[in-house]
C-alpha positions as a printed Julia matrix, in Angstrom:
199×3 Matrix{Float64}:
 67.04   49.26  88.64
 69.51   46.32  87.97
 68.25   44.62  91.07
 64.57   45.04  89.83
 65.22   43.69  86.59
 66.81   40.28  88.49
 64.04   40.18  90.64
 61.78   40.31  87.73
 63.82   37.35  85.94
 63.83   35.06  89.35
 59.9    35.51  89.59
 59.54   34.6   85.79
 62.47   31.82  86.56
 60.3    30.26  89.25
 56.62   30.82  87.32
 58.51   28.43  84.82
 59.44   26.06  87.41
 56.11   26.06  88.65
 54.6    25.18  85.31
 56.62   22.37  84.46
 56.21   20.75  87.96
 52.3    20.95  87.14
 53.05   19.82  83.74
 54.75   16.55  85.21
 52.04   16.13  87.89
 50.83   12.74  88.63
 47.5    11.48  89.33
 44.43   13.78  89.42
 44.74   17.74  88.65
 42.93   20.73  88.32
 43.47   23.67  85.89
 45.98   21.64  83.93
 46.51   20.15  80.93
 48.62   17.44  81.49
 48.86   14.85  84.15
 50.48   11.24  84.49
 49.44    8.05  86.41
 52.07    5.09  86.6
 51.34    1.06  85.89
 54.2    -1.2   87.96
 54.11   -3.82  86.2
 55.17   -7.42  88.28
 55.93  -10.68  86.83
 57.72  -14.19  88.17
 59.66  -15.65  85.62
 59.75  -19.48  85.83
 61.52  -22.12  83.72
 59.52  -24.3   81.03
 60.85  -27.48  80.35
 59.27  -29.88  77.37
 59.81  -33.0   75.21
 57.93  -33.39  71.69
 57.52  -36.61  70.5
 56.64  -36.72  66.3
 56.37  -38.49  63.23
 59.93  -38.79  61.72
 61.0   -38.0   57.63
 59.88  -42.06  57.02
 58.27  -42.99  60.07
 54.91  -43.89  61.32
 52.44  -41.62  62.28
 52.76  -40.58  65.99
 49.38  -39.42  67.57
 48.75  -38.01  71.38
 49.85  -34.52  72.47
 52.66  -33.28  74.68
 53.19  -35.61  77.87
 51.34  -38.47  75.85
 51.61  -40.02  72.39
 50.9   -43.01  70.76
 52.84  -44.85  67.53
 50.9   -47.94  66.34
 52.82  -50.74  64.48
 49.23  -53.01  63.08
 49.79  -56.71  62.55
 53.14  -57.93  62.56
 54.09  -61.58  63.0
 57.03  -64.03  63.48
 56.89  -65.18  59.61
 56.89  -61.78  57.63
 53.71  -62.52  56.59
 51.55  -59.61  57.55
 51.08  -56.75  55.39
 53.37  -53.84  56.87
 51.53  -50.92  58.56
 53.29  -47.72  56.49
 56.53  -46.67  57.06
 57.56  -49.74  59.01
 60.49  -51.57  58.4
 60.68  -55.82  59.22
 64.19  -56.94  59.3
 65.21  -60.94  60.0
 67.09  -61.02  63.14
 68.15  -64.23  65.18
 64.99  -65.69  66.82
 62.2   -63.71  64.77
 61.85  -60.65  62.7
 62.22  -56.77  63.96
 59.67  -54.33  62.87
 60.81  -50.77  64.05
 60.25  -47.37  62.93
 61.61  -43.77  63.63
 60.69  -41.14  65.65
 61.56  -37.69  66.16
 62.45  -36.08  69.33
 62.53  -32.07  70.4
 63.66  -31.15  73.82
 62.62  -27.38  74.4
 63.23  -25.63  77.5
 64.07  -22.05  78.76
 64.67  -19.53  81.61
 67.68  -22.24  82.93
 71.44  -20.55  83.91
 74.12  -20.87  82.03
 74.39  -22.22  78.7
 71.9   -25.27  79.61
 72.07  -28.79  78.09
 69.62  -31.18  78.61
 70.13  -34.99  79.54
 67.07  -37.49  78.25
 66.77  -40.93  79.18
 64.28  -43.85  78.03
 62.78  -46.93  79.75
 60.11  -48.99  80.07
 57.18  -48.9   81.98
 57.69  -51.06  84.86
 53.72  -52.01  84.87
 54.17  -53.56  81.46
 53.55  -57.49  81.62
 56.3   -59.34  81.06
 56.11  -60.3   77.0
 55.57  -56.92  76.19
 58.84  -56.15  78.47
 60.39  -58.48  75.8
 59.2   -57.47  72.68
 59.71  -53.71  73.1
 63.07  -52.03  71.49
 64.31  -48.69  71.29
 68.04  -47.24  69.76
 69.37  -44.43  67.45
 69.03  -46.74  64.15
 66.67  -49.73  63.07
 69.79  -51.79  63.33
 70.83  -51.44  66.77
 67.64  -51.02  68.65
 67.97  -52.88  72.06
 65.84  -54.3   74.88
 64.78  -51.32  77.47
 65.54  -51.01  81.12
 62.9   -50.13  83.81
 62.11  -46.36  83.76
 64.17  -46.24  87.16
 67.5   -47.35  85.67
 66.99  -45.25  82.45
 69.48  -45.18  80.09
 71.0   -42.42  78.5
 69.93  -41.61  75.0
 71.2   -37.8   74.82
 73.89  -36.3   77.13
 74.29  -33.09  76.25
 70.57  -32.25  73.89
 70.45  -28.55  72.93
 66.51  -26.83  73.21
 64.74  -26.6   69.87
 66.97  -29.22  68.18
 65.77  -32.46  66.86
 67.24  -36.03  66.52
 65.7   -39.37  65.42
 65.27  -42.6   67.57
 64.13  -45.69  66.49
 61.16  -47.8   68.34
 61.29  -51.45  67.7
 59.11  -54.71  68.11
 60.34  -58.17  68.24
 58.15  -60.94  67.35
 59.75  -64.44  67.83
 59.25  -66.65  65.31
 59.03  -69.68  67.57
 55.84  -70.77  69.81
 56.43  -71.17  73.57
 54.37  -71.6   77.02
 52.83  -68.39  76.42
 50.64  -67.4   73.45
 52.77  -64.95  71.72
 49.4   -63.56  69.63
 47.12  -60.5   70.55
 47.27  -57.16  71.16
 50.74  -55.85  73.27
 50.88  -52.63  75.27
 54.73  -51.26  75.71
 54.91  -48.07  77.16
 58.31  -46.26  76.81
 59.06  -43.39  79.01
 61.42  -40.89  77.7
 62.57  -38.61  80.63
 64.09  -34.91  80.34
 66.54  -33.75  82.64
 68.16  -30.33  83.39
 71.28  -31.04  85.11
């Protein structure tokens, strides 16, 4: 009788087993309730590496989008005659005046190892002609902007920039107040290249 009544208990022991494997079926079933059907889900992750130029607290308006902006200084001249464009500061230097102007910069990047730093580097378009090579300044206040090197001898304008945290650089025009060979009036195209780096 003993022997019956653990026979009876395996059988209802196993019936059990046998409903929760049909319980945790997968894919299509019959006579059940419950079934399951698994999604892998796949995905590559890849790094993402940008630099925002903007308008800074005082500066002049910076257009474009990412990978191409613009920042227009108007009519400036070597006597400090013109009416200044807004939020553009002309300063008498040696030569001519300096009209410059900040601008905000945001390196933002992500999916790098380690705790990653970012190096960014400015120069000038080596396809500029040669008086707008002259006039164009950049540097990290209106007083110290400088002349810019060709994009492939860059200099360094951040070492060590952290993602998602902006500084200010100042853009700067020189107009000489002197006439020379060339005609120092019309429109000027300087075209600054600001380069982010991962190292």
């Amino acid at each position: 009788m003993h022997y019956i009544k653990q026979l009876r208990y395996g059988f209802l022991l196993a019936a059990l087993f046998l409903c929760a494997g049909t319980a945790s079926a997968q894919g299509p079933v019959n006579d059940a309730a419950t079934t399951t059907s698994n999604l892998a889900v796949s995905a590559t992750f890849v790094t993402a590496l940008q630099l925002n130029i903007a308008t800074a607290t005082a500066g002049s308006s910076v257009g474009g989008s990412p990978g191409s902006y613009t920042l227009g200084f108007g009519n400036i001249d070597g006597l400090a005659l013109s009416t200044l464009g807004t939020n553009i500061t002309r300063t008498a230097v040696s030569g001519g005046y300096m009209y410059t102007t900040p601008i905000t910069l945001t390196p933002s990047f992500s999916g790098f190892a380690g705790t990653a730093a970012a190096a960014i580097t400015v120069g000038q378009n080596a396809l500029d002609g040669a008086t707008s090579k002259t006039a164009a300044r950049e540097g990290a206040a209106f007083d110290s902007v400088a002349v810019l090197p060709a994009v492939t001898s860059s200099r360094v304008v951040a070492a060590t920039a952290a993602s998602g945290t902006s500084f200010d650089r100042f853009i700067g025009v020189f107009v000489p107040t002197g006439n020379g060979g060339d005609a120092t009036a019309g429109a000027r195209s300087m075209n600054l290249v600001y380069t982010i780096t991962i190292p």
